[in-house]
N, C-alpha and C positions, 0 to 999 in steps of 0.2 A: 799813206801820208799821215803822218802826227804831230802834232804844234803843239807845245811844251813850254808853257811859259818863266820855267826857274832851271838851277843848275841841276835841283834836287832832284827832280821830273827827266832831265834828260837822262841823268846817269841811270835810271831808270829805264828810261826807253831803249839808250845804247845797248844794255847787257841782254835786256831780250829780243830785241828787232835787230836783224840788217837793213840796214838803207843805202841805196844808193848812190844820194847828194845827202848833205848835211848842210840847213842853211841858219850860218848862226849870228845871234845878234852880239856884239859885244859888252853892252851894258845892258845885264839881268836885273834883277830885284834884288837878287840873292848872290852877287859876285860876278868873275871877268869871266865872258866866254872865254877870252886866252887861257885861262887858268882849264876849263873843259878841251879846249883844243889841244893842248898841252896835254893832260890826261891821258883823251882819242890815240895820238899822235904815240904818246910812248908805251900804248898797250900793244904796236903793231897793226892796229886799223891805219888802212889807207885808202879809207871812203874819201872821194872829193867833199871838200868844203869850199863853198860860198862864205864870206865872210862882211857881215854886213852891220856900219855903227854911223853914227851920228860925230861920232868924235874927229876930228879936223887935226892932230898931229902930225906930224909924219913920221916922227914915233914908236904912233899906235899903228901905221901902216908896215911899219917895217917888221914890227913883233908880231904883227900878225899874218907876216909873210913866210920869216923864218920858222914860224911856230906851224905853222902847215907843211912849208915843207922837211920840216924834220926826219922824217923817216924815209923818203921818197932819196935822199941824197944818200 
């Protein structure tokens, strides 16, 4: 297990670990986890992601619906 607190640290982590679950925040310090999801998503990873924000749109639920399943459809 590793916690990563910026976008910087995770694209990090992603290229040299496999992980199983990906549990991600959507407001970083440093930018959108959708924008790393997004990333994950069209590199051909289709590690589960948990997707976890504070934010109350529906929105932001919805981009961050389609935005995981992107490769998976």
């Amino acid at each position: 297990m590793d916690w990563v607190k910026a976008l910087s640290h995770a694209d990090v982590s992603l290229c040299s670990t496999h992980y199983d679950l990906i549990l991600l925040d959507l407001m970083l310090p440093d930018g959108n986890g959708i924008d790393l999801l997004n990333k994950i998503r069209k590199s051909g990873e289709t590690t589960p992601v948990i997707i976890l924000t504070a934010r109350e749109q529906l929105s932001d639920r919805i981009a961050g619906l389609n935005t995981a399943q992107m490769i998976i459809w």
